[in-house]
N, C-alpha and C positions, 0 to 999 in steps of 0.2 A: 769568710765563707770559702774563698778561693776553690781547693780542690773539692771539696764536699759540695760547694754550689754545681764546679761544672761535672762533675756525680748526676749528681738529683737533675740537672737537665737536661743529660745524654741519657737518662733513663725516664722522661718523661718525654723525650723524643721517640724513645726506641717505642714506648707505650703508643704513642700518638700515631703513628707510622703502622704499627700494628690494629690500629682501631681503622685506617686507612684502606688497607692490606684485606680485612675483613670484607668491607664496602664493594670493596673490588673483585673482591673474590665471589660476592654475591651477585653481584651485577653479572659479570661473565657466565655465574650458573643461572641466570634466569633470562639472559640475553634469545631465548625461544620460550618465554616463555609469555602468551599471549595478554595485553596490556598492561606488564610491567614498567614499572616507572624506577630505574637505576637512586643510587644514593650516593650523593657526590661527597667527598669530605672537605670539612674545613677546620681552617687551622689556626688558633686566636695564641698569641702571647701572652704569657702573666709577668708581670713586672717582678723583675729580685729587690733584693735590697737594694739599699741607696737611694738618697733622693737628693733634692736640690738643682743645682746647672746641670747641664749635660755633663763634665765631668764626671759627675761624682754616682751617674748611674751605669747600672750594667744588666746584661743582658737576664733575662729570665728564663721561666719554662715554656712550656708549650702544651695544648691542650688541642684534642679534638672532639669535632662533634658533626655528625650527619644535615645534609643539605637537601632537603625533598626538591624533585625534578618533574611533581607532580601536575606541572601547566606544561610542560614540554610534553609534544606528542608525537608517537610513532608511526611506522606507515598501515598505510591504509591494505592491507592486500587482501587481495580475490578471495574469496571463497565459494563453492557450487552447492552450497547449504544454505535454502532458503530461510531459513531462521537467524542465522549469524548476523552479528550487524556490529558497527562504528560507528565513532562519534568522530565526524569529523568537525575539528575545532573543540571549543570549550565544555563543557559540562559533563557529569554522572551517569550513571543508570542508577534507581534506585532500584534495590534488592534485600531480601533477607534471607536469613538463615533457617534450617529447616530443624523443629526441637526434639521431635520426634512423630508419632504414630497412635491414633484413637480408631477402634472398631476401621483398620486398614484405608484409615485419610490419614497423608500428615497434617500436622501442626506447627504452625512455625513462630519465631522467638518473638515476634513483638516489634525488635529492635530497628529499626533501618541501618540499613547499611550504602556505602556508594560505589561503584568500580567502574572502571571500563574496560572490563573485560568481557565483551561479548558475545562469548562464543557459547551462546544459549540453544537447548533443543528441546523438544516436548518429549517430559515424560509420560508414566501410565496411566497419569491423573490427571492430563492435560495441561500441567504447566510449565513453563520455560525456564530452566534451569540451566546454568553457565558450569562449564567443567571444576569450579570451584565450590560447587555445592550450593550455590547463591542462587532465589528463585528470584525471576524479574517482576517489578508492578509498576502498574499503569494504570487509567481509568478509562471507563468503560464507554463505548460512544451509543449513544442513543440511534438505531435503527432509522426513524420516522425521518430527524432531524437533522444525524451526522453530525448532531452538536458531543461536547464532552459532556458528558454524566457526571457530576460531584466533580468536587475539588480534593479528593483523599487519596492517594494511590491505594489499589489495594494488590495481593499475588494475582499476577493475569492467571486463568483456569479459561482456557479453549473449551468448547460446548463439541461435541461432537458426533451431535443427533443432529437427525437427518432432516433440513431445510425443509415444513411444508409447500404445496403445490401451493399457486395463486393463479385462479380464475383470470382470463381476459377479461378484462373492460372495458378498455379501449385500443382503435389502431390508428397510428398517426399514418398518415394518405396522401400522398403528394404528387402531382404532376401534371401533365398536359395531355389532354384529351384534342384529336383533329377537327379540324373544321369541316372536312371532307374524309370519314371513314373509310378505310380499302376493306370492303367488306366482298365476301365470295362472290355472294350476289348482283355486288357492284359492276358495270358496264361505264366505258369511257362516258366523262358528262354529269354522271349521276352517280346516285346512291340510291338502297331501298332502305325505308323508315319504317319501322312499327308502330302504329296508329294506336290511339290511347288503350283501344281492346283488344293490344296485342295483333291485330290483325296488318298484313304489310300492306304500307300503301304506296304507290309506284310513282318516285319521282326520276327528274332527269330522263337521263335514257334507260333505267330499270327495266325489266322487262313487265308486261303486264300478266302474262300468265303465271300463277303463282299457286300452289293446291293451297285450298282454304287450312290454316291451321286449327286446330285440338284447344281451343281456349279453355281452362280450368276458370280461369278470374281475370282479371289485371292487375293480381298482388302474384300470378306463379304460371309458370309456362307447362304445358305437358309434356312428357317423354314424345307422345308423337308430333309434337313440333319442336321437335328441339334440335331438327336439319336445318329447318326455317330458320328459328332464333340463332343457330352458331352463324350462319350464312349472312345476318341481317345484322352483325355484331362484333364487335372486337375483344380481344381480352384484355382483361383489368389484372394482370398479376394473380397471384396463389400467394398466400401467408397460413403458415401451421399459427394456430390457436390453444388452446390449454383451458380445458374443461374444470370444475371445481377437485376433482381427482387427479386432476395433473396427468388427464391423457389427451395426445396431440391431435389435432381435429383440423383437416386441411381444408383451407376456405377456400375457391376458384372462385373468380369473381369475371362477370363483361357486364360491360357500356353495349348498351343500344343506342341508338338516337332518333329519337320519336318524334318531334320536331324542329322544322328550319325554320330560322328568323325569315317571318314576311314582313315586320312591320308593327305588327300587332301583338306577336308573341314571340318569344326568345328562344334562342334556338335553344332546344331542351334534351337532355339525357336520362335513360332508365338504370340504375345501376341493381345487377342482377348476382345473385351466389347462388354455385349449386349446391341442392340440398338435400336430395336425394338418387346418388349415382344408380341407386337401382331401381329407379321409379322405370314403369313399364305402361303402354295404351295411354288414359287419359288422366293416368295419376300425376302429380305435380312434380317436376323434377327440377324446376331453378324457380328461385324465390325472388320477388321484388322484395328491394329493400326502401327505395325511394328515389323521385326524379328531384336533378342540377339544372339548373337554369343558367345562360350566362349570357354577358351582354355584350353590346358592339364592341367593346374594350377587351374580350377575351373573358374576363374578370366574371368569379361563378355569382349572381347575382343571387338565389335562390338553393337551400336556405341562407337565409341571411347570416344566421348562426355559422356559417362554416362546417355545421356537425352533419351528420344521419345517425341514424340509430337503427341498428342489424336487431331487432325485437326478437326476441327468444328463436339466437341465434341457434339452430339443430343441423346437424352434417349427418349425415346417414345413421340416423337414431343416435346422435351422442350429441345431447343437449349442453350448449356452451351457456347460454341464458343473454341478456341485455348485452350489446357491443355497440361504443361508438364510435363511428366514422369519425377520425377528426380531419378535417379537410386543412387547417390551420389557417392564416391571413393568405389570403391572395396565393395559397398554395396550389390550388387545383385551377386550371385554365383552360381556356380552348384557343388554341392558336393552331395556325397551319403546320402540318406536315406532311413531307416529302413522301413518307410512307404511309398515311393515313391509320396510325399506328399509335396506341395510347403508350407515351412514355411515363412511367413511375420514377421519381425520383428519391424519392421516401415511402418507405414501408415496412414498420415495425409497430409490436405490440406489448405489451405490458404485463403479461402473463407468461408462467414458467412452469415446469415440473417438479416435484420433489426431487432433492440430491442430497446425495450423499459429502462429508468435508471429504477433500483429496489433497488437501494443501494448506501450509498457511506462512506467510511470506510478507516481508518487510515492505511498506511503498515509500516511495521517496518524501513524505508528509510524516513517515515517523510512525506510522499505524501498522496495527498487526491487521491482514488482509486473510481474510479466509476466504479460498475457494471448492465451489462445489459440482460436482459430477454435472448438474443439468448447466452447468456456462456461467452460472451467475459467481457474484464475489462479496463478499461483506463485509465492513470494518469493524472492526470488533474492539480492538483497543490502540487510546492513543498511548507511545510506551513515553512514560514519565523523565523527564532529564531535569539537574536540579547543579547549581552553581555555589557558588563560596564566596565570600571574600574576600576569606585567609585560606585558597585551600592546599596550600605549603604547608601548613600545621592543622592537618587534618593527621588523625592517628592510624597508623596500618594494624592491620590485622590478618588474617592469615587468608591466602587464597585472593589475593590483587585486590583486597576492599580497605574500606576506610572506613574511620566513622568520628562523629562529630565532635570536637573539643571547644571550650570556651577562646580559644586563641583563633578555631577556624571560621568560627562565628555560624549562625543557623543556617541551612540551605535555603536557597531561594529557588523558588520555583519558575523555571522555563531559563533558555541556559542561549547564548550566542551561539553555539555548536547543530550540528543539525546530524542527523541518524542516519547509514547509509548501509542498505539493507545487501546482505553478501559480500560482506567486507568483514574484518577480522583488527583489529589494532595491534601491530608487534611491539614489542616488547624496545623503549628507548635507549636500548644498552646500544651505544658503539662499540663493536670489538677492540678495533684499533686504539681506539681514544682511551678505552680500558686498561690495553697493553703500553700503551706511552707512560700513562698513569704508575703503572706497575710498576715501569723501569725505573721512575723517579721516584717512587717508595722502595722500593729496594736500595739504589743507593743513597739514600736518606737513612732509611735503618741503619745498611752498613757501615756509611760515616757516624753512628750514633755508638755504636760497639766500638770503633777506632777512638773515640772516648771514652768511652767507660775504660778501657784497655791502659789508655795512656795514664788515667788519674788513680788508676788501681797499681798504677806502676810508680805514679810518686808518690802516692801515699806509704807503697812500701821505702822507697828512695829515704822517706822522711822520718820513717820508723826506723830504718840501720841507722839512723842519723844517733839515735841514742843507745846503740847499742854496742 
C-alpha cells in the first residue's frame, strides 16, 4: 500500500480537519448567539492494513465526528426584560413551533421541542415566544389553591382582561388599646366614660358638667354629639374598603370606653365607625359595631371568638355589606400606655378593585407572575422544565432547540436547574479556546497537504522510474 496508503491518509486527514474547521467556524458565528451550545470535534483512527504483533501494523486514517456540549452551560447575564429568563444548572424549556394561522389564531405543530434559549416575550395573542420562533408551555396554576393544574404542558396564552373587583369580607385588626385613654375630655386622674346609653359619665377627676348628648340608640351616635363622642374617645385607625363594584369606601374607626373594671365587670370598650360624614342635628352619624371586654391579664376576654362583625357595613350611602372584624389570638389587648393612645399593629383587608394586566414577570419559583393596576399579582403559570438522560444525543434543529431521539431517551419531567427570571443564557462559545483550536487545525490541514505533495512527488519519482 505504501504511497497510496499514506495518499488516502493525508486526505482523509485534510477531510477530518475540514469537518473540524466547519465546527469552529460555527461556533465563532454563533458565539452571541443566545443559548448556543458550541460542537467540539473529535477525532477516531481506522486501522490500515496489517495485522498481528506490533510490528507488522501501521498507521491508518482518520475520521471525524461532532461532540455535543449540550450539559455545559453559559453565563447567566442581566437583562431588564421582565419576561427573559434562565436556566441556571440543568434542564429545558419545553416549546413548540408555530404551523401556521386559522380565522387569525395560530396553530401550532404538535411537536415538542426543548431549548434554552430564553429570550421569550409576549406576542398579540398573548403568548411567549423566544427570538427563534419557539412558543414557551407550562401549566396552569389553579387560582383558589396555587396548586398545579394537570400534568400536560400546554402554550402558555396570558389572559389579558381586566381582574374583577372583590368585595371586603373581612379586616384583620390588631393592637393595643390603653388602660387609661388620653382623651380631650380627660383631666389629670381620670377619664370620661360613655355609659351603656351613650350618655358620659364622670369618673376620676372628669369634670361633671357636661351638655346632655343627642342620643339616636345605643347602636349610633348623633351628628349633635359627636363633640362629646370625639372628646370621650380615641381613634382606631382608617382602612379603605372595596364595595362589591370595586369602589373604595373609607372606614374611620374609635374606641370609647364605657366601662372600668370594678370587680364585677371588666373593663369594656365600644368600638365605633363613621357612617355617615354628612349626618346633620339628631341624625346618626357613627355606628356601633360592638363592645370588647378584657381582663386583668390585658387579654380581650369578650367576644370570645376574637371576631365582630361591621353588619351591613354603609359609609356615606355606599353600601359595602357583612365585614369581619378579625381580632386574631390574643391580638387586640389593653395594656398601658404612655400616650393613652390605641396603637394598631396590623390592619389589612381582603378586598380589591378591578385592574387592569400591567405586567408579567418571572418569580424566583419559576412561575409566570402577572401583575395588575389595582396592586394585586397572580400566578398564572408554572413554566415546564424537563431533563434527559442522554441529552448529548438529543438532535438540533434550527433556532437553539432540540428534539428527542431514541439515544436521548424520553424527557423527564422537573429538572435539578431552577429558572431565573431577567437573565438570558450566552452562548458556550469560548472565543479564545475557538482560536487555539483553529490554529491546531490549520496546521494540521497544512501538514496534511505537505503529504499529499510529498507522495504525489514519488509517485511521479516511481513512474520516470519506467520511462
Amino acid at each position: 500500500m505504501g504511497v497510496f496508503g499514506a495518499l488516502n491518509a493525508a486526505v482523509s486527514g485534510l477531510s477530518a480537519q475540514a469537518y473540524a474547521l466547519e465546527n469552529i467556524s460555527g461556533n465563532i458565528a454563533n458565539s452571541a448567539t443566545v443559548g448556543y451550545k458550541r460542537l467540539d470535534t473529535s477525532f477516531s483512527d481506522l486501522v490500515g492494513g496489517g495485522k498481528g504483533a506490533q510490528p507488522g501494523q501501521i498507521a491508518g486514517t482518520v475520521s471525524a465526528s461532532s461532540r455535543a456540549t449540550n450539559g455545559i452551560q453559559g453565563d447567566l447575564q442581566q437583562s431588564q426584560v421582565d419576561t427573559y429568563m434562565g436556566i441556571n444548572g440543568s434542564g429545558y424549556f419545553v416549546v413548540q413551533g408555530r404551523a401556521g394561522e386559522v380565522d387569525g389564531r395560530s396553530i401550532f405543530t404538535g411537536n415538542d421541542l426543548y431549548t434554552r434559549r430564553g429570550d421569550f416575550e409576549i406576542d398579540k395573542e398573548g403568548r411567549l415566544v423566544n427570538g427563534a420562533g419557539y412558543y414557551l408551555m407550562g401549566q396552569p396554576i389553579d387560582p383558589v389553591t396555587k396548586n398545579v393544574s394537570g400534568s400536560v404542558p400546554s402554550i402558555i396564552t396570558i389572559d389579558s382582561s381586566v381582574i374583577p373587583a372583590v368585595v371586603t369580607d373581612r379586616i384583620t385588626y390588631e393592637g393595643n388599646l390603653p388602660t387609661t385613654p388620653q382623651t380631650s375630655a380627660r383631666l389629670a386622674g381620670g377619664s370620661d366614660l360613655l355609659d351603656a346609653s351613650l350618655t358620659k359619665a364622670s369618673t376620676g377627676a372628669a369634670p361633671d358638667a357636661v351638655p346632655a348628648p343627642q342620643v339616636v340608640g345605643v347602636n349610633a351616635i348623633s351628628a349633635d354629639d359627636e363633640v362629646n363622642f370625639l372628646n370621650s374617645s380615641i381613634a382606631g385607625e382608617a382602612i379603605t374598603v372595596y364595595n362589591s363594584s370595586g369602589t373604595p369606601v373609607n372606614v374611620q374607626m374609635r374606641w370609647a370606653k364605657t366601662f372600668e373594671d370594678d370587680g364585677a365587670q371588666s373593663d369594656t370598650w365600644s368600638l365605633y365607625y363613621l357612617s355617615d360624614s354628612d349626618a346633620t342635628g339628631t341624625d346618626p352619624k357613627w355606628t356601633k359595631v360592638s363592645d370588647a371586654q378584657f381582663g386583668s391579664d390585658g387579654r380581650m376576654a369578650v367576644p370570645a371568638t376574637s371576631n365582630m362583625t361591621m353588619t351591613n357595613l354603609t359609609v356615606d350611602g355606599q353600601p359595602v355589606g357583612d365585614v369581619t372584624l378579625d381580632f386574631g389570638t390574643n391580638a387586640l389587648t389593653q395594656f398601658a400606655d404612655s400616650n393613652g393612645a390605641a396603637k394598631i399593629s396590623k390592619l389589612r383587608q381582603n378586598g380589591y378593585p378591578a385592574g387592569d394586566l400591567t405586567g408579567v414577570a418571572v418569580s424566583e419559583a419559576g412561575r409566570l407572575v402577572a401583575s395588575y393596576s389595582n396592586g394585586r399579582t397572580r400566578e398564572l403559570y408554572e413554566i415546564s422544565l424537563v431533563s434527559f438522560s442522554g441529552e448529548a444525543w438529543l438532535e438540533r434543529v434550527n433556532g437553539g432547540a432540540f428534539e428527542v431521539t431514541p439515544a436521548s431517551g424520553e424527557p423527564i419531567a422537573g429538572a435539578n436547574g431552577s429558572i431565573v427570571g431577567k437573565r438570558l443564557e450566552a452562548s458556550n462559545t469560548d472565543i479564545a479556546d475557538e482560536f487555539s483550536k483553529l490554529i491546531v487545525t490549520q496546521q494540521a490541514y497544512s501538514a496534511n497537504t505537505r503529504i499529499v505533495s510529498s507522495s504525489d512527488q514519488m509517485l511521479k519519482e516511481a513512474i520516470n522510474m519506467i520511462r
